[in-house]
C-alpha positions as CSV (number, residue, x, y, z in Angstrom):
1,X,58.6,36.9,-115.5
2,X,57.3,36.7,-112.2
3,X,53.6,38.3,-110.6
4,X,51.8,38.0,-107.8
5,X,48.5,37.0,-109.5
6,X,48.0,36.0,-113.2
7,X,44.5,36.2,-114.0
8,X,43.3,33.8,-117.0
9,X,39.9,35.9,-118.6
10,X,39.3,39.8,-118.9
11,X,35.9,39.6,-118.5
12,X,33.8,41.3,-115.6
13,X,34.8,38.6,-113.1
14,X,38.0,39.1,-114.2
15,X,38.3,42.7,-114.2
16,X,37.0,42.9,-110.9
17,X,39.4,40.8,-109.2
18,X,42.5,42.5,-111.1
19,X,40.9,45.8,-109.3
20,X,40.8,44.2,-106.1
21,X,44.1,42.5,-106.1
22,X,46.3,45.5,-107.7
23,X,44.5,48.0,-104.7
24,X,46.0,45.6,-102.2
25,X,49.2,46.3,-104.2
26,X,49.6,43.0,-105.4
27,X,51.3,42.7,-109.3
28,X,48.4,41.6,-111.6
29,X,48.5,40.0,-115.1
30,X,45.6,39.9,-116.6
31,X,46.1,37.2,-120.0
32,X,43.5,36.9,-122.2
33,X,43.1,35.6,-126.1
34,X,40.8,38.0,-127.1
35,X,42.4,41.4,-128.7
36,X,40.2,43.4,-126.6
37,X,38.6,43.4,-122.9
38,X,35.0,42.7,-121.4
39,X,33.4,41.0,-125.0
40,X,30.6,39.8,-123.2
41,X,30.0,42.9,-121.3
42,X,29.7,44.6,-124.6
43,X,27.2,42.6,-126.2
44,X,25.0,42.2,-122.8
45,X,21.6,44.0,-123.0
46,X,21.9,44.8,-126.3
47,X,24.9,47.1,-126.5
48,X,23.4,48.3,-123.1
49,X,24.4,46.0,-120.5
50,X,22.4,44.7,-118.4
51,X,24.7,45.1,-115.5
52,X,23.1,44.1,-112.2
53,X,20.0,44.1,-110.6
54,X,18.3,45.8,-107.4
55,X,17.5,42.7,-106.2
56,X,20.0,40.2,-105.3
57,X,19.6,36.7,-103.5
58,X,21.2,33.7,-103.9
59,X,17.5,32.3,-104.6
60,X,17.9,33.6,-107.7
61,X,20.8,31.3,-109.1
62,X,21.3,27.7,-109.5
63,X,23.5,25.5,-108.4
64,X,24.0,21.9,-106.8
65,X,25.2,24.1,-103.7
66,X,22.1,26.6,-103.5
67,X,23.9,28.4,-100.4
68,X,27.5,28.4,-102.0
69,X,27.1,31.6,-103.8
70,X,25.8,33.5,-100.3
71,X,28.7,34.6,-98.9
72,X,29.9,36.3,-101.7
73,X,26.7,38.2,-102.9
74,X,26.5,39.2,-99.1
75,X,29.4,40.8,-99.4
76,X,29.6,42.5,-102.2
77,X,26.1,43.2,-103.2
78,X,24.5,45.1,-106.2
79,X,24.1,47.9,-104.1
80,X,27.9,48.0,-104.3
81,X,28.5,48.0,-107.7
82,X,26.0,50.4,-108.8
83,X,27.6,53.0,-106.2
84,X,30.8,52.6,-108.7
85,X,28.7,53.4,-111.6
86,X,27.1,56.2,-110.3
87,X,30.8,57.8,-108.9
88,X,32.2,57.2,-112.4
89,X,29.1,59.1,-113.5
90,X,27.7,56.3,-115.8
91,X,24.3,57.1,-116.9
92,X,21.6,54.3,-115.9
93,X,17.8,53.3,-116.0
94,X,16.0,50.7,-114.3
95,X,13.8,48.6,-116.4
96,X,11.0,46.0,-115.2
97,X,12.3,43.0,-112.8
98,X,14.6,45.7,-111.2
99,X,17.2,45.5,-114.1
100,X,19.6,47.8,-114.7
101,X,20.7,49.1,-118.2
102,X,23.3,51.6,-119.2
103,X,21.8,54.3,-120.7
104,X,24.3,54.9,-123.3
105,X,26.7,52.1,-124.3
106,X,28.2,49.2,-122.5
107,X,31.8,50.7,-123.7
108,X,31.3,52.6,-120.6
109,X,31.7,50.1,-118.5
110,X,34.4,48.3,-119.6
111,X,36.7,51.3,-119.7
112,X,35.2,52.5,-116.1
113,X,37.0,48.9,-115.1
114,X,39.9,49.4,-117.2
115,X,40.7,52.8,-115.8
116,X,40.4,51.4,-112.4
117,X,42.5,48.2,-113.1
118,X,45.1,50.6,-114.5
119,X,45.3,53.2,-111.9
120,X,46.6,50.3,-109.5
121,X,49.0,49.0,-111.8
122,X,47.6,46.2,-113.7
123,X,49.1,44.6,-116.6
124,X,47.5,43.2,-119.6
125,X,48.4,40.9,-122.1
126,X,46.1,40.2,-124.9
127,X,46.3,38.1,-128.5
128,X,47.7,35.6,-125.9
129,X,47.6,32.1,-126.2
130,X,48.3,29.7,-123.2
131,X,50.3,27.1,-123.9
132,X,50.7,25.1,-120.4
133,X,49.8,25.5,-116.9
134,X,51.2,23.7,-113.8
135,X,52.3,24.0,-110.7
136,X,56.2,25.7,-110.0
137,X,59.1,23.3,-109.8
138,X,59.9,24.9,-106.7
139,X,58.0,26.3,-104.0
140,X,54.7,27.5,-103.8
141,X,52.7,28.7,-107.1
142,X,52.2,28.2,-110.7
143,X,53.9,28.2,-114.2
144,X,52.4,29.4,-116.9
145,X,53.2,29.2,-120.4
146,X,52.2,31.3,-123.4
147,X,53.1,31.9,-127.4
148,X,54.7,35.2,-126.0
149,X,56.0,34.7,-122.7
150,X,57.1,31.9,-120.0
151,X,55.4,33.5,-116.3
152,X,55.3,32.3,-112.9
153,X,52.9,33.6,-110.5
154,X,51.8,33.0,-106.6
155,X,48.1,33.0,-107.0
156,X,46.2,31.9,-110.4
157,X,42.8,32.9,-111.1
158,X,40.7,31.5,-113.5
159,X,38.0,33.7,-114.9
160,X,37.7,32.3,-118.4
161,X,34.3,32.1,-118.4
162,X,31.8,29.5,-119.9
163,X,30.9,27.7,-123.3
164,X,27.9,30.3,-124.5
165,X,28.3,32.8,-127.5
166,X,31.6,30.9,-128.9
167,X,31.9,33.4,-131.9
168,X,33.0,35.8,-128.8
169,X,35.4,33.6,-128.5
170,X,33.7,31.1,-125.4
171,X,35.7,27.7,-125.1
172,X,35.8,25.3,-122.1
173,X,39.6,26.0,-121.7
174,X,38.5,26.9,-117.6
175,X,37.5,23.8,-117.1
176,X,40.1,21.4,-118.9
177,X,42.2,23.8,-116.1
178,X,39.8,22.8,-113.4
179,X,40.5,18.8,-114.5
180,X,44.1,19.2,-114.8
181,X,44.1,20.2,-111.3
182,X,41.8,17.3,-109.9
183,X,38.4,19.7,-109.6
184,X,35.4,18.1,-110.7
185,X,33.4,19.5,-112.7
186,X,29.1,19.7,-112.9
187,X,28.0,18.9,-116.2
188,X,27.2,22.0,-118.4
189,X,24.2,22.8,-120.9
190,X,23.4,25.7,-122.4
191,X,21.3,28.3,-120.3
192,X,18.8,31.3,-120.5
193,X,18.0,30.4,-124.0
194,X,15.3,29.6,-126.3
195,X,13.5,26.3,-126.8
196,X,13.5,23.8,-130.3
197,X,10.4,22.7,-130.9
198,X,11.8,20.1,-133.7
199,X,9.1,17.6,-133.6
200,X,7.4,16.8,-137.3
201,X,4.1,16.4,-135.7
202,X,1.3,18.9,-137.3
203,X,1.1,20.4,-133.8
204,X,5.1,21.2,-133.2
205,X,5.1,22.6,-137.3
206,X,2.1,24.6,-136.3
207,X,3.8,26.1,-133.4
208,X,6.9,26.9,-135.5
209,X,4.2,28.8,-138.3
210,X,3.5,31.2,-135.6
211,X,7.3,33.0,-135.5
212,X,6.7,36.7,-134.7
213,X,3.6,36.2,-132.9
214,X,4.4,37.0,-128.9
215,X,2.5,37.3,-126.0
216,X,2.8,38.1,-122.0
217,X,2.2,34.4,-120.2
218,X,3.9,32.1,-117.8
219,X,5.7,29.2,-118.3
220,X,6.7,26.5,-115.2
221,X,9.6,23.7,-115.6
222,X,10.6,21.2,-112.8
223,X,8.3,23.3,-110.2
224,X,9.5,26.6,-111.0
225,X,7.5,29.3,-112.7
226,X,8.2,32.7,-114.2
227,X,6.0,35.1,-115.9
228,X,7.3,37.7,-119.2
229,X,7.3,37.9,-122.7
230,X,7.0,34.8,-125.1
231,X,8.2,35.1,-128.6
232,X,7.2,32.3,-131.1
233,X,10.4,31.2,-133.8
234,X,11.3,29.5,-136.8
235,X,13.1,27.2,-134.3
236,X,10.6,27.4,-131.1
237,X,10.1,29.4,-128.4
238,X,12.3,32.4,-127.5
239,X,11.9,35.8,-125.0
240,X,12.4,36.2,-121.7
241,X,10.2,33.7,-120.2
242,X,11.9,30.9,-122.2
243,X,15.0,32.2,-121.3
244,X,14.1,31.5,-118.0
245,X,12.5,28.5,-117.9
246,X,15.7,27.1,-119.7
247,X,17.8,27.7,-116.1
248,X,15.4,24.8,-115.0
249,X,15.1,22.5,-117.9
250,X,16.8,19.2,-118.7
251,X,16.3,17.3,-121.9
252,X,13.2,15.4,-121.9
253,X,11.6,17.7,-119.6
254,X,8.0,18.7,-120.5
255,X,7.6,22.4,-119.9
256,X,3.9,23.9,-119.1
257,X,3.2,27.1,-120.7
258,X,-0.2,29.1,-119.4
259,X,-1.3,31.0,-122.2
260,X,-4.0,32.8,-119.7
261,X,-3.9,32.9,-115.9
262,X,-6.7,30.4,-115.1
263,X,-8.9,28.5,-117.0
264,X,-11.2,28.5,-114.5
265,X,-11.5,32.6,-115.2
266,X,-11.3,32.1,-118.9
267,X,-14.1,29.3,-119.2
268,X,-16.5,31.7,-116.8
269,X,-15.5,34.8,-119.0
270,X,-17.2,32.6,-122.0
271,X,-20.0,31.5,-120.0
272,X,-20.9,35.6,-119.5
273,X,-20.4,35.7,-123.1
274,X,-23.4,33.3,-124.2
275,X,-25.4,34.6,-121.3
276,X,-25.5,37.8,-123.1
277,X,-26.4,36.1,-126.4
278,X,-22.8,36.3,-127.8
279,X,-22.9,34.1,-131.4
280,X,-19.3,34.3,-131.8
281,X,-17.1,31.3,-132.7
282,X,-14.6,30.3,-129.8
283,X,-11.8,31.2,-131.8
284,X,-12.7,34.7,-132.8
285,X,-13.2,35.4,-129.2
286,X,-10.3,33.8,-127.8
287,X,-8.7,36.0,-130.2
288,X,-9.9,39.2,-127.1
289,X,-7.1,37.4,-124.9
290,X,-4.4,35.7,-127.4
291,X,-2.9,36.9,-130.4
292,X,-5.5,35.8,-133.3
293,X,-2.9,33.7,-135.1
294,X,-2.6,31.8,-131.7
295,X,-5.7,31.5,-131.0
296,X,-6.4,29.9,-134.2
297,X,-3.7,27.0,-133.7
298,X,-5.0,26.7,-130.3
299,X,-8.7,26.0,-131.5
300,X,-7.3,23.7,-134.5
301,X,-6.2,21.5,-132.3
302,X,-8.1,21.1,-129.4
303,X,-11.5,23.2,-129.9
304,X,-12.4,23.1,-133.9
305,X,-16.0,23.2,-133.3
306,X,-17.4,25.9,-136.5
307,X,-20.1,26.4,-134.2
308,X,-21.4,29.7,-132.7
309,X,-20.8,30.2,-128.6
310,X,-24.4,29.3,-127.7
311,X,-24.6,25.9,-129.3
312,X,-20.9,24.2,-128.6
313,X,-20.7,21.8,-125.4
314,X,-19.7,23.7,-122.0
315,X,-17.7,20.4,-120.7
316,X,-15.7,20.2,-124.0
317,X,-15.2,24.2,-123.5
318,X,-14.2,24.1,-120.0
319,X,-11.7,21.5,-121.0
320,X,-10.5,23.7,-123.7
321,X,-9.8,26.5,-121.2
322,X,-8.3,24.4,-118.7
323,X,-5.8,23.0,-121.4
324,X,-4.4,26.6,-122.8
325,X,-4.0,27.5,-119.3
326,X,-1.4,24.8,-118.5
327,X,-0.2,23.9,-122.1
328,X,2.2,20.8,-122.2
329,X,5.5,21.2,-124.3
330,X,7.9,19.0,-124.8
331,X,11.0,20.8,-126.2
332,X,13.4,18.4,-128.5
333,X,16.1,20.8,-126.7
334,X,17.6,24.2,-126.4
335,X,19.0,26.5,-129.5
336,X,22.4,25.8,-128.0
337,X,25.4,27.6,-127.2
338,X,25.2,29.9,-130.2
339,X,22.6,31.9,-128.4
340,X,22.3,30.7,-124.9
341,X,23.4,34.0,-123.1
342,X,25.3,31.6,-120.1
343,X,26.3,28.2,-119.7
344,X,24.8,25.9,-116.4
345,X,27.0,23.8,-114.7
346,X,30.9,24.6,-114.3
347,X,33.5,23.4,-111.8
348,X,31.6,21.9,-108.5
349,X,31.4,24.4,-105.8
350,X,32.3,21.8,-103.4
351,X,35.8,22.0,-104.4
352,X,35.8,25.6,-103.5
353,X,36.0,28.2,-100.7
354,X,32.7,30.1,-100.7
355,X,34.9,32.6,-99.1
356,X,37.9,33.0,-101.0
357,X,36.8,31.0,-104.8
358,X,40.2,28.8,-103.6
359,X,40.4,25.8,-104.7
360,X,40.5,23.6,-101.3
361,X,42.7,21.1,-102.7
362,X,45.4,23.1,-103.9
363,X,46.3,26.1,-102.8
364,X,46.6,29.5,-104.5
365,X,44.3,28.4,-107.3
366,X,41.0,29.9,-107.7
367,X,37.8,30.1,-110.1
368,X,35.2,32.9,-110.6
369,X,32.4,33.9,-112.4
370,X,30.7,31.3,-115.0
371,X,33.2,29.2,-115.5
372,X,31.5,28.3,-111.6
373,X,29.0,26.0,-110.9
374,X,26.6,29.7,-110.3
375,X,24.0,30.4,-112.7
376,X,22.0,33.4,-112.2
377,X,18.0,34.1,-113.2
378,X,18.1,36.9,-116.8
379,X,18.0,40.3,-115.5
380,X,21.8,41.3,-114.5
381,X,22.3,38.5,-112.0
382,X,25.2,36.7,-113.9
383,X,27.2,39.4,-113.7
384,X,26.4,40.4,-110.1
385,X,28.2,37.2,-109.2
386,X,31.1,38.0,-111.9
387,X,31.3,41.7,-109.6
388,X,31.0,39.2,-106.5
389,X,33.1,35.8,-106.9
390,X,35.9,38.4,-108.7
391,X,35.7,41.1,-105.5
392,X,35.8,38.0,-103.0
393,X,39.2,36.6,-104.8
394,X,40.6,39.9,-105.1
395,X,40.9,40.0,-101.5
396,X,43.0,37.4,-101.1
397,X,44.6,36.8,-104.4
């Protein structure tokens, strides 16, 4: 059977661009393995998706082309998108770092997407499992072979997504597409995930002891620093900041966390205290700006003086201060793809239109969404470029 556009993934970049194309009355097949649409939309935010955020730039992604993903987010920008949630009547709430939540479930979504890829005639075929892809024996297009069906199309699209949350059913199936076509591809790692401390040092174990403890702070890798929640793990170190940091970090990296703002503050904050004729031990008033159990750890290993405030050296102190406000870490590596919410890396935006998401070297094949070399910050912007990349192929498709 013969379409228009055949669009490998029914995920939100997928969805999108199945919208776009059908308005422009285009015939869409939308083929996915899954036996239902938008998994990772339903698991984002917690049930909640976390489905774009107020404030969009392509500063806030990664990529070895930091302008590629510009054209796109330009033109069709959060703003956008959350005008379509609004006219479907979606209930929303904005939530710190300008993210955006669903107030009720992320099923809303999906069948907001659904409704719309259906009302312009869009096909899907799910439970389906691709067999072979190439290019038509005659003419312009594609082949494409499945356990149900043989299909030919004009335009593919592949929106298959990355290699994070493979219980979902994540596999790199975009980009072994992307290499039987030629593309090259930017090497993935996991993304916006936590951090294995691993080590069997005393110092890595102790770190691991302190699982449930959590704390506001920073954290800076490779020159780039954010600021939110820490959670201590069995494994490491999770929350958002991690998550964050992750975007940035390659294995060997060290990672700096900053317990407090400044040291400098910190140290002169003590210094008040023993000119008041506090007797405290360090640790018990660290224990006013760290959770105690940290606190503790912190001063077993680099402050263990049992001596009250007034009698412990101010040079050792200072020291003290200055090293739990820039904390060296070296993680043994990420948790992995098991819980990395997106995968880094993907096929090399110089293959590709920043325009269009064609593929420049052969024509009528395009990529969106995370199977691209794109990766957004936490906080709504991977699937702001999903909306984007998808909206920018559906226009040409």
């Amino acid at each position: 059977m013969n379409y228009d556009v055949i669009i490998l993934g029914a995920g939100a970049s997928g969805l999108m661009c199945a919208r776009e194309a059908g308005a422009r009355r285009r015939s869409v097949l939308v083929l996915d393995h899954a036996a239902q649409i938008g998994n990772k939309i339903l698991i984002s935010g917690g049930g909640r998706c976390n489905f774009t955020n107020r404030d969009v730039t392509a500063a806030q992604y990664v990529s070895q082309n930091p302008h590629f993903a510009k054209s796109a987010l330009s033109r069709y920008s959060s703003a956008q998108f959350i005008a379509l949630v609004q006219d479907r009547g979606i209930a929303f709430e904005e939530r710190k770092h300008g993210r955006l939540f669903c107030l009720g479930s992320a099923q809303e979504l999906v069948q907001m997407l659904k409704s719309h890829c259906e009302a312009v005639g869009v096909q899907f075929s799910l439970n389906t499992i691709i067999q072979s892809i190439s290019r038509a024996e005659t003419g312009p297009g594609f082949s494409v072979s499945t356990d149900q069906a043989f299909l030919t199309c004009e335009s593919l699209c592949v929106a298959t997504g990355g290699l994070s949350i493979p219980k979902i059913g994540a596999t790199g199936f975009g980009y072994e597409v992307a290499r039987k076509f030629g593309l090259k591809i930017v090497d993935t790692a996991p993304a916006l995930d936590g951090f294995a401390l691993a080590g069997q040092d005393r110092e890595s174990q102790a770190l691991r002891e302190l699982a449930g403890a959590s704390l506001d702070c920073s954290i800076s890798c490779n020159g780039v620093r954010f600021s939110e929640a820490l959670l201590f793990t069995h494994q490491g170190l999770s929350g958002p900041v991690s998550l964050q940091a992750s975007l940035y970090w390659n294995p060997g990296d060290p990672i700096r966390i900053h317990f407090v703002p400044s040291g400098q503050a910190l140290y002169e904050w003590f210094i008040s205290k023993k000119s008041q004729g506090n007797r405290s031990l360090v640790r018990n008033l660290l224990g006013e700006h760290l959770p105690s159990r940290l606190a503790d750890r912190l001063c077993d290993f680099h402050f263990s003086s049992a001596l009250p405030l007034p009698q412990v050296s101010e040079k050792g102190l200072e020291e003290f201060c200055s090293k739990i406000a820039d904390y060296l870490v070296i993680p043994s590596g990420t948790i992995g793809y098991s819980k990395a919410e997106v995968t880094r890396g993907g096929v090399d935006t110089d293959e590709l239109s920043s325009k269009t998401m064609e593929a420049k070297r052969v024509p009528g094949l395009y990529f969106i969404g995370e199977v691209v070399d794109v990766t957004g910050w936490l906080g709504g912007y991977n699937l702001q470029w999903a909306w984007a990349s998808g909206w920018a192929a559906g226009q040409v498709v």
